[in-house]
Rosetta silent file (secondary structure, phi, psi, omega in degrees, C-alpha in Angstrom):
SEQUENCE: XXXXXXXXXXXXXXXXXXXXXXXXXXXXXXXXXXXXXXXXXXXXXXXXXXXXXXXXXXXXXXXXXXXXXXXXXXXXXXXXXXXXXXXXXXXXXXXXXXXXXXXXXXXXXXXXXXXXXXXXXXXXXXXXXXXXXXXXXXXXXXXXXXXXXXXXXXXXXXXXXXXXXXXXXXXXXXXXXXXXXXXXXXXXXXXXXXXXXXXXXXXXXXXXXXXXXXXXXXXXXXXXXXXXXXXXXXXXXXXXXXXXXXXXXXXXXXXXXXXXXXXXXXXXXXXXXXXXXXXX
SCORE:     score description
SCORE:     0.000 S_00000001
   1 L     0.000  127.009  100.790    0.000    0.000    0.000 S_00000001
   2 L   -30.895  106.470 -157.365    0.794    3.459   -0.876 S_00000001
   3 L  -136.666  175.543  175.544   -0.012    6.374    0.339 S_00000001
   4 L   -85.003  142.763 -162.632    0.650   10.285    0.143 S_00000001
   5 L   -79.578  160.215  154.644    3.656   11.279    2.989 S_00000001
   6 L   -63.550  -41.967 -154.695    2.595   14.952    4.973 S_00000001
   7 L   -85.695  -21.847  157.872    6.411   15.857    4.343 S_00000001
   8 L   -74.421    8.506  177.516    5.486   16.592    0.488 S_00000001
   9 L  -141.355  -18.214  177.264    3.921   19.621    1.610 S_00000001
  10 E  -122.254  158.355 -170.668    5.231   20.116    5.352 S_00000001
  11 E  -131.240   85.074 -158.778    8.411   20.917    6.600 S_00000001
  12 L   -79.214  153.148 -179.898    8.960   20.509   10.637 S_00000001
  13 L  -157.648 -175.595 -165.888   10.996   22.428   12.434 S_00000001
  14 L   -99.666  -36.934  178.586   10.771   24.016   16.467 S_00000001
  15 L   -61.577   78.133 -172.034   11.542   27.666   15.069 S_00000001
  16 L   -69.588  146.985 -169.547    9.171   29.734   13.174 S_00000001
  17 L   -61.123  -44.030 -135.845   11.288   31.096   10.194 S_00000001
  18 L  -109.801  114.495  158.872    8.326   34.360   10.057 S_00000001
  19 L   -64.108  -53.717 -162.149    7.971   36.039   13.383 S_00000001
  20 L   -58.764  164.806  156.625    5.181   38.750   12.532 S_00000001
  21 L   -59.336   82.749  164.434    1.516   38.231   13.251 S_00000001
  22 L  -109.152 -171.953  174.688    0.425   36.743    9.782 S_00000001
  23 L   -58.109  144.069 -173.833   -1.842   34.322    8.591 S_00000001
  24 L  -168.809  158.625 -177.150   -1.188   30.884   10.091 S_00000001
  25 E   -90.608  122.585 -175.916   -2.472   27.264   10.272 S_00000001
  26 E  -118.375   92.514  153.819   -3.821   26.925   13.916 S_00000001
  27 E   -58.652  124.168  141.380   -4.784   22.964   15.436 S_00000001
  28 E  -123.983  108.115 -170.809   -6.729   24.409   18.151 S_00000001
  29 E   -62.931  101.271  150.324   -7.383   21.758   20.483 S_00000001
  30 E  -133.195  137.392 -169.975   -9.940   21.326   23.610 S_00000001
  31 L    30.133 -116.560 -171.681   -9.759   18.166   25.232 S_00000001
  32 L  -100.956   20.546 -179.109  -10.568   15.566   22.003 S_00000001
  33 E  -104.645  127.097  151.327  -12.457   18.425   20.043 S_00000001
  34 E   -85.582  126.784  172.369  -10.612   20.269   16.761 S_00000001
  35 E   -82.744  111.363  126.886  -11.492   23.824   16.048 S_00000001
  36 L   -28.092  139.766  141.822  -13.323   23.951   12.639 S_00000001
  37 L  -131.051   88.938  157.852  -14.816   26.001   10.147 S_00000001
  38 L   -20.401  126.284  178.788  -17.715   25.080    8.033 S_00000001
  39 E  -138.086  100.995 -151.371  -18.773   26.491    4.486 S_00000001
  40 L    44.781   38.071  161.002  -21.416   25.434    2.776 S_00000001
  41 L   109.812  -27.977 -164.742  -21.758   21.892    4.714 S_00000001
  42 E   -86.459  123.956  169.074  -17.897   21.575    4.056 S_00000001
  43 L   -74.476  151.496  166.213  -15.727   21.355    6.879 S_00000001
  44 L  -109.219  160.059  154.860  -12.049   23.058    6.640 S_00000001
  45 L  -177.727  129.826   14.224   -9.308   22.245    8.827 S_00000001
  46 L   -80.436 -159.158  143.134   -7.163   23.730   10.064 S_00000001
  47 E  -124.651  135.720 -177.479   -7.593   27.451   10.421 S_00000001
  48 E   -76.591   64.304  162.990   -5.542   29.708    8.516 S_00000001
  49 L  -128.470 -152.144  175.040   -5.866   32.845   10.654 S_00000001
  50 L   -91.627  166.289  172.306   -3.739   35.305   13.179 S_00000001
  51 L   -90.398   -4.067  127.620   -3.620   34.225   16.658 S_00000001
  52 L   -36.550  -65.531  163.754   -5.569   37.145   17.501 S_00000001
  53 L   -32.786  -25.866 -165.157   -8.804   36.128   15.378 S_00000001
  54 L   -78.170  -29.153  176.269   -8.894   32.913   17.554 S_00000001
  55 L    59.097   19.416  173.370  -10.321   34.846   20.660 S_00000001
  56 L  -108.407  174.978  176.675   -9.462   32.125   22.974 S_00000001
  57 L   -93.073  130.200 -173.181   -7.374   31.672   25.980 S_00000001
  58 L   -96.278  136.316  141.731   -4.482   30.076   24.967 S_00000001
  59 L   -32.702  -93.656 -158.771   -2.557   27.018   27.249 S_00000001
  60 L  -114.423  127.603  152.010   -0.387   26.131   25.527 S_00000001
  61 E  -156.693  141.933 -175.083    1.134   26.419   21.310 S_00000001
  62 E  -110.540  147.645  156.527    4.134   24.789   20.068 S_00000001
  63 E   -83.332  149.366  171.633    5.340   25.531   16.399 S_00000001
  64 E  -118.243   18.450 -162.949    4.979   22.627   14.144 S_00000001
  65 E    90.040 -158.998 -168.025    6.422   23.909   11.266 S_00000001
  66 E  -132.463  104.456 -173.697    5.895   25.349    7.849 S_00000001
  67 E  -114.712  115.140 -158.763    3.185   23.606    5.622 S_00000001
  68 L    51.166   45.596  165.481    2.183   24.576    2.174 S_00000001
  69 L   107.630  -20.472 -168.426    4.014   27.981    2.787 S_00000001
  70 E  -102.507 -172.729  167.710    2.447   28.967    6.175 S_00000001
  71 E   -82.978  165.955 -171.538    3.446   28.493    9.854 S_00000001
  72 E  -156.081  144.949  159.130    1.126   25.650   11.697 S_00000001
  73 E  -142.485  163.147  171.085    0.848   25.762   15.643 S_00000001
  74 E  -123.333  132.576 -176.283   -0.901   23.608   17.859 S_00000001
  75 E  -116.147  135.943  176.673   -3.001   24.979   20.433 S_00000001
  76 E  -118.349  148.974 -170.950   -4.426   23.679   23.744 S_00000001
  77 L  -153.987  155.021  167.048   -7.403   25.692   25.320 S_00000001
  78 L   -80.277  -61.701  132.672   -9.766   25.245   27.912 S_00000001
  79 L    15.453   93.456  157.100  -11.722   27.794   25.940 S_00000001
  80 L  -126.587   11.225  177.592  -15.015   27.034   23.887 S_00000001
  81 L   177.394  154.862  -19.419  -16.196   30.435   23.257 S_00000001
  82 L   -98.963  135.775 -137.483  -16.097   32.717   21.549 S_00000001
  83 L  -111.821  174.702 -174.992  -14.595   31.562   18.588 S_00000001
  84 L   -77.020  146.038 -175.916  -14.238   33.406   15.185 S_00000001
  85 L   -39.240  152.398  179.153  -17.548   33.600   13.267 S_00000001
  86 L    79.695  -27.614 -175.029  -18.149   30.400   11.139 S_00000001
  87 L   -93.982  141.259  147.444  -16.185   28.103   13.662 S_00000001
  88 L  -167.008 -157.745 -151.577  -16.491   25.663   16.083 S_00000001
  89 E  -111.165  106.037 -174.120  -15.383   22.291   18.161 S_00000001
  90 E  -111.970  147.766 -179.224  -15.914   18.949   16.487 S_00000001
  91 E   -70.220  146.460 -158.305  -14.632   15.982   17.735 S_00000001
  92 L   -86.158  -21.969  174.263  -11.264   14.812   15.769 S_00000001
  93 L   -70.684  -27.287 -151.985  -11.942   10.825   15.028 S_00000001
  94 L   -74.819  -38.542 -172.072  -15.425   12.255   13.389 S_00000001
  95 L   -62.688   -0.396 -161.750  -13.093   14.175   10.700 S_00000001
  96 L   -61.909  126.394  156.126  -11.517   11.072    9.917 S_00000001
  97 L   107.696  -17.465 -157.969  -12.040   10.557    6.202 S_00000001
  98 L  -136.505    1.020  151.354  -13.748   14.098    5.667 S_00000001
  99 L  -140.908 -163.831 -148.465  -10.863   16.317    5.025 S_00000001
 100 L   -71.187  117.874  170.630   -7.751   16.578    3.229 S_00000001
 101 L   -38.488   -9.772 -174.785   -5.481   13.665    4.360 S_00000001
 102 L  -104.013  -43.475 -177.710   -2.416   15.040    4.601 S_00000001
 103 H   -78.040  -30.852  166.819   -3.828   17.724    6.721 S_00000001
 104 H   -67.708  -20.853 -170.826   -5.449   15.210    8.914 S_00000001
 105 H   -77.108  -49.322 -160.357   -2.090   13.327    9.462 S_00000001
 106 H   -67.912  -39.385  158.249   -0.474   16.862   10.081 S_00000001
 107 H   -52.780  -28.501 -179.073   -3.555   17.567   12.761 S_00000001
 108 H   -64.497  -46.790 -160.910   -2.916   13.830   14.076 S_00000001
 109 H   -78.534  -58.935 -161.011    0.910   14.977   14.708 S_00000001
 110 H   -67.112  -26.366  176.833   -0.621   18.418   16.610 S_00000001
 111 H   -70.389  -24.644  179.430   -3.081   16.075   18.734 S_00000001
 112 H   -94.023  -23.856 -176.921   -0.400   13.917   20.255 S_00000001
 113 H   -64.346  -50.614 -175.055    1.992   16.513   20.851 S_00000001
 114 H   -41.301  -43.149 -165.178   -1.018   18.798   22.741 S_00000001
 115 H  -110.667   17.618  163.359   -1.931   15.483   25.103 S_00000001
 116 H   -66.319  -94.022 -168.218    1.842   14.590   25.308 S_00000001
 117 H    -2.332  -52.040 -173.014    2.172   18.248   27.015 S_00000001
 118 H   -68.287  -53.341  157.232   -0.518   17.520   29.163 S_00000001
 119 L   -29.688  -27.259 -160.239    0.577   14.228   30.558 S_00000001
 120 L  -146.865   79.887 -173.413    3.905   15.198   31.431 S_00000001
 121 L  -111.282  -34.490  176.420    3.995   18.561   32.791 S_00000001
 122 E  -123.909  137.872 -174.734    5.682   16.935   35.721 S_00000001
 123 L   -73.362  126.410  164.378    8.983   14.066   35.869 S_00000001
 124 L   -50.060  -25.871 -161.932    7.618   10.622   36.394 S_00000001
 125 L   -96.411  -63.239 -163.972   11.069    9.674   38.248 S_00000001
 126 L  -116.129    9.385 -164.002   11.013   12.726   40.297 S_00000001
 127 L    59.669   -1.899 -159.946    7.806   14.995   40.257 S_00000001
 128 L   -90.272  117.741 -170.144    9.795   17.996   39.674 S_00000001
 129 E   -46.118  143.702 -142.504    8.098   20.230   36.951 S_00000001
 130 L  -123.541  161.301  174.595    9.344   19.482   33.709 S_00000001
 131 E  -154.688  146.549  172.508   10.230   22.211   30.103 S_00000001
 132 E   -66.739  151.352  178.494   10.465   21.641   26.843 S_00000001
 133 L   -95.091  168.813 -164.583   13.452   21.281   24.849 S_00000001
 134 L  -134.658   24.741  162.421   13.518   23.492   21.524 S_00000001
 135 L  -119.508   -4.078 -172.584   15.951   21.166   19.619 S_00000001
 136 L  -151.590  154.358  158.156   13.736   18.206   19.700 S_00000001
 137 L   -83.182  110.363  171.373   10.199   17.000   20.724 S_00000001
 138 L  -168.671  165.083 -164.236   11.123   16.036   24.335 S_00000001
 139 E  -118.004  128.412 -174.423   10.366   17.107   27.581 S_00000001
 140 E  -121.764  135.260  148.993   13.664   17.290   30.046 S_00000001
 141 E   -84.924   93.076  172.440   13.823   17.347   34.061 S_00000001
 142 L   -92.821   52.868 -174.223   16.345   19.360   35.368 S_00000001
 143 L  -101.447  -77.045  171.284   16.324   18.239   38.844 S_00000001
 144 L   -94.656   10.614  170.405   17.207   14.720   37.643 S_00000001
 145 L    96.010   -4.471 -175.760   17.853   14.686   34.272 S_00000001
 146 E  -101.782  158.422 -166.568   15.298   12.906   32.860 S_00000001
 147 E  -118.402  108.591 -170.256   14.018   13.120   29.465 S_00000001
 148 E   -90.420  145.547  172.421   10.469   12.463   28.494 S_00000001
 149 L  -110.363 -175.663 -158.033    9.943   11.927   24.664 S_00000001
 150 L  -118.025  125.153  169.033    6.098   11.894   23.229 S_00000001
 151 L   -61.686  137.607 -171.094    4.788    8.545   23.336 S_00000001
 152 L  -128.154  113.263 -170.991    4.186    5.990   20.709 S_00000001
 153 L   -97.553   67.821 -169.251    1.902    2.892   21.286 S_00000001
 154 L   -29.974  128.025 -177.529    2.601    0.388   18.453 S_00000001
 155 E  -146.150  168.492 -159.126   -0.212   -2.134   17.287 S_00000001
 156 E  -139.935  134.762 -178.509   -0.569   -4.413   14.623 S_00000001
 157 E  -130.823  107.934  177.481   -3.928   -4.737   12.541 S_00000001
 158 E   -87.128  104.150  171.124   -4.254   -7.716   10.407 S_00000001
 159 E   -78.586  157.518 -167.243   -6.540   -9.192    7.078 S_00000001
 160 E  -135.145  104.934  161.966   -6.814  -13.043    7.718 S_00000001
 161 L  -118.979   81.419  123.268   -6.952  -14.653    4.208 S_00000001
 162 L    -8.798   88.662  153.234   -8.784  -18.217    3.656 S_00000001
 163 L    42.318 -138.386  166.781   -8.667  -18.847   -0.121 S_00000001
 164 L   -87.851   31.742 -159.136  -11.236  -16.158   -0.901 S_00000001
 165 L  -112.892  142.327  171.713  -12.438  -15.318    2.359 S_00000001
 166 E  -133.615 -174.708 -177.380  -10.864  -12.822    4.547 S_00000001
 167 E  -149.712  126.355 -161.926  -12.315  -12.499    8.350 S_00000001
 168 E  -100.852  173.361  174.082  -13.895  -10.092    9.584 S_00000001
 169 E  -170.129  143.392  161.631  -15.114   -9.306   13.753 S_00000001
 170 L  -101.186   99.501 -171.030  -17.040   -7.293   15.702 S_00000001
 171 L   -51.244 -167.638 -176.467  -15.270   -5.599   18.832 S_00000001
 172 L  -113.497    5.259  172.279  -17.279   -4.345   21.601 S_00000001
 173 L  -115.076   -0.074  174.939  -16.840   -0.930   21.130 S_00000001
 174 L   -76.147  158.178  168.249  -17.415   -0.785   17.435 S_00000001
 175 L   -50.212  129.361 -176.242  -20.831    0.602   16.042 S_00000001
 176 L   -58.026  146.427 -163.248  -23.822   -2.065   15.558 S_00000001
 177 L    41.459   56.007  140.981  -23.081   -4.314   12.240 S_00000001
 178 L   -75.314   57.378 -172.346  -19.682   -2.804   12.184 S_00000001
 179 E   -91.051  176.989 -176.772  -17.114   -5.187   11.240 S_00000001
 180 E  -161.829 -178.883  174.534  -12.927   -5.026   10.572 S_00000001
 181 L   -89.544 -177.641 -147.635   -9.981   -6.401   10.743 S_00000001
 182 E   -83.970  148.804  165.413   -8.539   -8.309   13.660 S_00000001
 183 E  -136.847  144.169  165.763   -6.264   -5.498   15.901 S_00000001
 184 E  -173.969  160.141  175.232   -4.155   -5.235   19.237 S_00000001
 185 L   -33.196   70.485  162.624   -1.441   -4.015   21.277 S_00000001
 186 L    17.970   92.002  166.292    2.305   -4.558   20.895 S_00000001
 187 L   -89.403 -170.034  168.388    3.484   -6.234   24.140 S_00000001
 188 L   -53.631  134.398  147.605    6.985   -6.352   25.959 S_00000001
 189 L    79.167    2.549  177.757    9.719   -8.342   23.922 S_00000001
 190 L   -81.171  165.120 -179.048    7.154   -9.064   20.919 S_00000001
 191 L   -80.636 -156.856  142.900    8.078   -9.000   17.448 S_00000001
 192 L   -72.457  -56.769 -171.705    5.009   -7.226   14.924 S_00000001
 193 H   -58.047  -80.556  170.170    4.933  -11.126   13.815 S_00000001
 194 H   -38.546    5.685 -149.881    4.659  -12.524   17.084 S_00000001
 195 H  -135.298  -64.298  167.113    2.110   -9.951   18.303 S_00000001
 196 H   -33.853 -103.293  162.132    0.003  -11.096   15.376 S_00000001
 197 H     9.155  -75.490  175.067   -0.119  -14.575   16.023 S_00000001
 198 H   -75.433   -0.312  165.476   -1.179  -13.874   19.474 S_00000001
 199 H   -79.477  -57.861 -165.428   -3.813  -11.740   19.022 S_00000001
 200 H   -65.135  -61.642 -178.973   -5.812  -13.368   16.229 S_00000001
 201 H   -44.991  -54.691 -170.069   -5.695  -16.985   18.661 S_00000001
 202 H   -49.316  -52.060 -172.309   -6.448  -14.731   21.459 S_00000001
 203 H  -112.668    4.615 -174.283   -9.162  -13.276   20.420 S_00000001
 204 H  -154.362   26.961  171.122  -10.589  -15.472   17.367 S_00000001
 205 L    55.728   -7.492 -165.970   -9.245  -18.873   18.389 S_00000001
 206 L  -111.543  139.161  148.172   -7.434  -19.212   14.471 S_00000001
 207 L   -73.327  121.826 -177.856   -3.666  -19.906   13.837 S_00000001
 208 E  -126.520  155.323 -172.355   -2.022  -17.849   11.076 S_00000001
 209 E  -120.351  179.006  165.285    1.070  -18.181    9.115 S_00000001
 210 E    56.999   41.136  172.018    2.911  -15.928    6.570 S_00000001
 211 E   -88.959  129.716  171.976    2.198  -12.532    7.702 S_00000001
 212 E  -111.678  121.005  172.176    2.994   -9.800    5.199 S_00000001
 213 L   -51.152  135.194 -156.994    3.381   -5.878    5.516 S_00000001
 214 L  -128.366  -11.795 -169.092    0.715   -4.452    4.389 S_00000001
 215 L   140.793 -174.753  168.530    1.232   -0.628    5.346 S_00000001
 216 L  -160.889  128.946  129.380    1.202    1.559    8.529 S_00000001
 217 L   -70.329  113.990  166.908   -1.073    4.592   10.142 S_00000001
 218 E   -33.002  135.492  151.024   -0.407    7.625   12.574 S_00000001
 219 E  -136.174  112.272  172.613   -3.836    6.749   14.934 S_00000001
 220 L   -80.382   45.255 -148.773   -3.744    9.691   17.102 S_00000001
 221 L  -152.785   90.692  -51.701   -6.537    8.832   19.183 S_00000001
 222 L   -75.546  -15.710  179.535   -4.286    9.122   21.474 S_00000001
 223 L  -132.109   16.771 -147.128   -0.833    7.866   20.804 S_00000001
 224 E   -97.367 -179.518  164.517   -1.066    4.836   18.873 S_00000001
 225 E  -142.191  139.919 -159.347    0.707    4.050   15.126 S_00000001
 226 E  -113.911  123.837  158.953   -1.385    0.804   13.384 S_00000001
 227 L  -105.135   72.617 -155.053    0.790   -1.232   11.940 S_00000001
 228 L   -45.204  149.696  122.895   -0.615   -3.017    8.797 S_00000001
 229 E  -152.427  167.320  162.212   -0.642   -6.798    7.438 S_00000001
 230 E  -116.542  151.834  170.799   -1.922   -9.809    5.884 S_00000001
 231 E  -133.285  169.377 -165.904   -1.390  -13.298    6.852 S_00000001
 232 E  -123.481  125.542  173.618   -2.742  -16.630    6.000 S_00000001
 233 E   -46.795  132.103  157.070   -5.213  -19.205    7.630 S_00000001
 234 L  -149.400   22.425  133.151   -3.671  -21.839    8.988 S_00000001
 235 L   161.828  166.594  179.164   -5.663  -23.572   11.100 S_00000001
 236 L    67.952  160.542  179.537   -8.939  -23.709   13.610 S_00000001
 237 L   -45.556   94.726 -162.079  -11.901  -22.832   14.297 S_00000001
 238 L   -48.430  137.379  166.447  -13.511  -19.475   15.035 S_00000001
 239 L  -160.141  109.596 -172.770  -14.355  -19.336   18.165 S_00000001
 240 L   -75.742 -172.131 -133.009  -14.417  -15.406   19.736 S_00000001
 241 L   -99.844  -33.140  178.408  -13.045  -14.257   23.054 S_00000001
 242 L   103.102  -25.863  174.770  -16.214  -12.880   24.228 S_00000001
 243 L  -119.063  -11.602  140.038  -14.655   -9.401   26.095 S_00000001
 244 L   -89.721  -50.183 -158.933  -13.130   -7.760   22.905 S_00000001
 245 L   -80.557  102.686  171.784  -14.429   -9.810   20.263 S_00000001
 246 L  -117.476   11.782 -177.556  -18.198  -10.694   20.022 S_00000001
 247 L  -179.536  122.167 -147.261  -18.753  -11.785   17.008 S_00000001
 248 E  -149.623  133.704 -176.516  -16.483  -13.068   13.836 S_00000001
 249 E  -158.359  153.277 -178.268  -16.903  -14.568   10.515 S_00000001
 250 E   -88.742  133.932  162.806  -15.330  -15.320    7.193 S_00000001
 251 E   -97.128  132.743  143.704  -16.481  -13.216    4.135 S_00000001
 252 L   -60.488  148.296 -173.490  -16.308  -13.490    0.159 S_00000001
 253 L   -66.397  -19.598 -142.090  -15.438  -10.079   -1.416 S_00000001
 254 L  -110.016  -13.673  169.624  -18.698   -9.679   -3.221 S_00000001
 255 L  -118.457   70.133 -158.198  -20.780  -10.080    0.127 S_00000001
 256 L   -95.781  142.056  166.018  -18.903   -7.943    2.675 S_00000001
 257 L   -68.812  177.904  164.926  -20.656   -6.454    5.797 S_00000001
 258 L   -31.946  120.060 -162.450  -20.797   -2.782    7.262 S_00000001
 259 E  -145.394  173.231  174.139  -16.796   -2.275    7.115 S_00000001
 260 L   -68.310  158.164  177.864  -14.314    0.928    7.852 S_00000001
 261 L   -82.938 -149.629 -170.428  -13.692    3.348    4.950 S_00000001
 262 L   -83.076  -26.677 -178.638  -10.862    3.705    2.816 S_00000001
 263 L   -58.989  -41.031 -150.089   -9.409    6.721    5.485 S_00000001
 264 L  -109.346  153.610  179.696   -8.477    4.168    7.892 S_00000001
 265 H   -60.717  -31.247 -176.788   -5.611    1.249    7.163 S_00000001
 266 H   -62.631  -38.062  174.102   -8.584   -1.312    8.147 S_00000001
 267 H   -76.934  -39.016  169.138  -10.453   -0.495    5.172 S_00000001
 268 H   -56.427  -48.195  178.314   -7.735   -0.288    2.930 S_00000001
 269 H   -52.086  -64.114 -165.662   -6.579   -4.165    3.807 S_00000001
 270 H   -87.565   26.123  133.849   -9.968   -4.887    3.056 S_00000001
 271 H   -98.017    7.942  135.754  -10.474   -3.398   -0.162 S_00000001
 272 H   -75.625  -35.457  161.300   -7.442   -4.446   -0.767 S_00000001
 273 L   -75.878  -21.832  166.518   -8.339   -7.729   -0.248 S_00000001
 274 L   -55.954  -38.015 -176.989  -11.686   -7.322   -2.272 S_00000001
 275 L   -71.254  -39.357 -156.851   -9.402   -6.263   -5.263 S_00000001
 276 L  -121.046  -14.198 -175.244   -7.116   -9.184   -5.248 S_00000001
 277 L  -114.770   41.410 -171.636   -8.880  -12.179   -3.723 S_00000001
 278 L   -70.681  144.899  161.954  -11.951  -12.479   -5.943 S_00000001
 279 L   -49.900  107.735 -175.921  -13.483  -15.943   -6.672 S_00000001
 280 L  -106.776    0.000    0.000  -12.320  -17.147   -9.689 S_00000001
């Protein structure tokens, strides 16, 4: 899979080159809401205004760089009014899918840094209040030296492919007649491979062989990166776990349930797999 990088249009750095008050891209952030603007039904994001225009109380804003030409900050605010005419606070997985992709990745980037901040305000080792460094994203204590960097929680998401069947499940927090593909958590000392394996037994009873990279997604909701593949059936039965899993089945391309779109790496494996594993 292939997809377009953020870095063909952004350029990060800690420094804005442009000092003055201009025009600027502003993530402005409260708690898991993105500041919007709507125009005729269409959402924008970010917004391209002064930091004046925003009329909020600011927290926090970090520079993020320079993206299509302008400066981009990320802003944290307490703040839900009042905002510049036309705007307001939508929650950021809803946007998934419903603006420009590159700019969602680059918002994705501003969302982890914003609840990094928050998290670590204080050293974990020593409690002693903690400031950013401006050569890196990291957070340093200089009581004891330690240096928090902004967390990344690696997971591996997986197509299952049976001849022409791929297998699908429904988790317990998914939407009713949602299904996807099987996903979970990295542990200590696992491989990607190994973390596969145990998840799909774990939670759908089946042994799989032959796992192949299939791609990978920022999922900023709040720290994770999705780590794509397919693998191959290789034996047993379904039989789901009952506390993530509640319900799991094998599928033909041409009769696929309720499934994720194309924005998220789950839907791409499976219309990837729709594409290539047809009946013949």
């Amino acid at each position: 899979m292939t997809s377009k990088s953020i870095y063909d249009r952004y350029s990060p750095s800690f420094t804005p080159e442009n000092k003055s008050d201009r025009p600027s891209w502003f993530f402005v952030f409260n708690k898991d809401r993105l500041l919007v603007k709507a125009d005729d039904d269409t959402l924008h994001l970010p917004i391209k205004i002064t930091v004046d225009e925003l009329k909020l109380r600011i927290l926090e804003k970090y520079y993020l760089g320079n993206f299509d030409g302008f400066d981009c900050y990320c802003v944290d605010t307490e703040d839900t009014e009042p905002v510049p005419e036309g705007m307001f606070f939508k929650r950021f997985i809803s946007l998934l899918g419903r603006v420009d992709p590159e700019i969602f990745a680059l918002a994705g980037r501003a969302f982890q840094i914003v609840n990094w901040d928050k998290k670590n305000r204080y050293c974990g080792r020593c409690g002693s209040p903690t400031e950013m460094k401006h050569d890196e994203w990291a957070k340093v204590c200089h009581k004891c030296g330690n240096i928090i960097f902004p967390k990344i929680s690696p997971a591996v998401i997986v197509g299952v492919i049976k001849g022409n069947e791929i297998l699908l499940a429904h988790a317990k927090n998914f939407r009713e007649n949602m299904f996807s593909v099987i996903a979970g958590f990295v542990e200590p000392g696992e491989t990607f491979e190994e973390c596969i394996k145990r998840e799909v037994l774990e939670e759908v009873g089946i042994k799989v062989k032959n796992p192949k990279y299939f791609g990978s997604q920022p999922w900023p909701f709040p720290d994770s990166l999705m780590v794509g593949f397919t693998a191959e059936y290789e034996s047993g039965k379904i039989k789901v776990d009952g506390e993530e899993i509640t319900a799991a089945e094998w599928y033909t391309s041409d009769k696929l349930p309720n499934k994720p779109t194309n924005a998220s790496i789950a839907g791409q494996i499976i219309n990837w797999f729709s594409e290539n594993c047809k009946e013949v």
